[in-house]
C-alpha positions in Angstrom: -14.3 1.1 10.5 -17.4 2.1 13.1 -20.7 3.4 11.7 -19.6 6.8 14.1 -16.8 7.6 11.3 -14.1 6.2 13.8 -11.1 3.7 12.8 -11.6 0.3 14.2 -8.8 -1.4 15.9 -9.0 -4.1 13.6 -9.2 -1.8 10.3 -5.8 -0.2 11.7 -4.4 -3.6 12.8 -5.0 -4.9 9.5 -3.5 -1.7 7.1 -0.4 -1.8 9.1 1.7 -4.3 7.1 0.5 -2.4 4.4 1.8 0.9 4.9 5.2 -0.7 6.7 6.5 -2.0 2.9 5.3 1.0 1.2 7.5 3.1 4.0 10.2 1.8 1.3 10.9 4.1 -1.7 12.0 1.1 -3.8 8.9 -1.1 -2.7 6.8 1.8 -3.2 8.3 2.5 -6.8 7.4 -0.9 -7.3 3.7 -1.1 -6.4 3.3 2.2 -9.1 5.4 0.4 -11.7 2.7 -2.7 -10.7 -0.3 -0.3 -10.6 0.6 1.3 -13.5 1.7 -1.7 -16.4 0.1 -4.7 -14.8 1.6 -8.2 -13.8 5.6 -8.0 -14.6 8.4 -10.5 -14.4 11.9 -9.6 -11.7 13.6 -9.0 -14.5 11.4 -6.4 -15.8 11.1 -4.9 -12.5 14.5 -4.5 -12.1 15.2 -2.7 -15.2 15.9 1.1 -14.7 16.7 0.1 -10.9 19.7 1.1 -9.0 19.5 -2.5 -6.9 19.8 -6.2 -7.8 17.5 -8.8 -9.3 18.1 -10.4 -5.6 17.1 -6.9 -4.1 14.1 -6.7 -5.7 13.3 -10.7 -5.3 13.5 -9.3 -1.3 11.6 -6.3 -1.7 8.9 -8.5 -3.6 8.7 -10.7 -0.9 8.0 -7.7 1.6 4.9 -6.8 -0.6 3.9 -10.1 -0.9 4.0 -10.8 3.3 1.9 -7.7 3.1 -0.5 -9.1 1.0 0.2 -6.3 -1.1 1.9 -8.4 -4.2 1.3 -12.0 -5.3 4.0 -14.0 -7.8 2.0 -16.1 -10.3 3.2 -18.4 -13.0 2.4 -18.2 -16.7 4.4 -20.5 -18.3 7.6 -21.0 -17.9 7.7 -17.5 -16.5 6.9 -16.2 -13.3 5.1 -13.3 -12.6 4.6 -10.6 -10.1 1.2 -8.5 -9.3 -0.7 -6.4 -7.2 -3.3 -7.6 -5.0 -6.0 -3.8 -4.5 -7.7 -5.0 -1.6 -5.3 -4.5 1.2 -4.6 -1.4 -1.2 -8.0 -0.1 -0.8 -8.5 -0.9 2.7 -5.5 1.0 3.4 -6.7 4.1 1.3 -10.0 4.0 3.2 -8.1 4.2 6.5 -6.7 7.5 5.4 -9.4 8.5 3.9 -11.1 8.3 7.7 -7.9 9.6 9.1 -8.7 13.0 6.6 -12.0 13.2 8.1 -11.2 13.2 11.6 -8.8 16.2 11.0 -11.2 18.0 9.1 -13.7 17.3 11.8 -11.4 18.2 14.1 -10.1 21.2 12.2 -13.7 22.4 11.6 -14.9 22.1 15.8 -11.1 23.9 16.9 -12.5 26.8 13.8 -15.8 27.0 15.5 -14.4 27.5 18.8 -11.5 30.2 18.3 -14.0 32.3 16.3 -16.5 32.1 19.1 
């Protein structure tokens, strides 16, 4: 992102994998159930879901290509967590998206009342 409070190709470039796998309700449930407990196993994750251990293997994968998720052994036992950076980067992309429209918002108020 530019020091003139504009999004940088590259800063939008690099957020787009990220918000393409959390444009999936299942992916997305699965980067709160992440955020929210820490580093699970698949079979964890795929407990209270309505899709298969394979399902969410694929889905994990997704998040993972988006640099969003990263498998890790401990043990015997493999498992999954989030990676915040791309996370973050994302979040600061809409957080400069808001701030256009307000901007925006603000000059299109100044001018109708004048």
């Amino acid at each position: 992102m530019s020091r003139k409070g504009r999004l940088s190709a590259a800063a939008l470039r690099g957020s787009v994998p990220v918000f393409a796998a959390l444009g999936d309700e299942t992916r997305l449930r699965l980067v709160a159930r992440l955020s929210s407990t820490g580093p699970q196993s698949i079979a964890s994750l795929t407990e209270g879901e309505a899709v298969t251990r394979q399902a969410i293997t694929k889905h994990l994968r997704v998040l993972a290509g988006a640099g969003i998720a990263r498998d890790l052994r401990r043990g015997r036992e493999r498992l999954w967590e989030l990676e915040r950076r791309p996370l973050d980067d994302a979040r600061r992309c809409l957080d400069m998206v808001s701030e256009q429209w307000d901007a925006a918002l603000s000059r299109l108020k100044a001018f109708v009342e004048e």
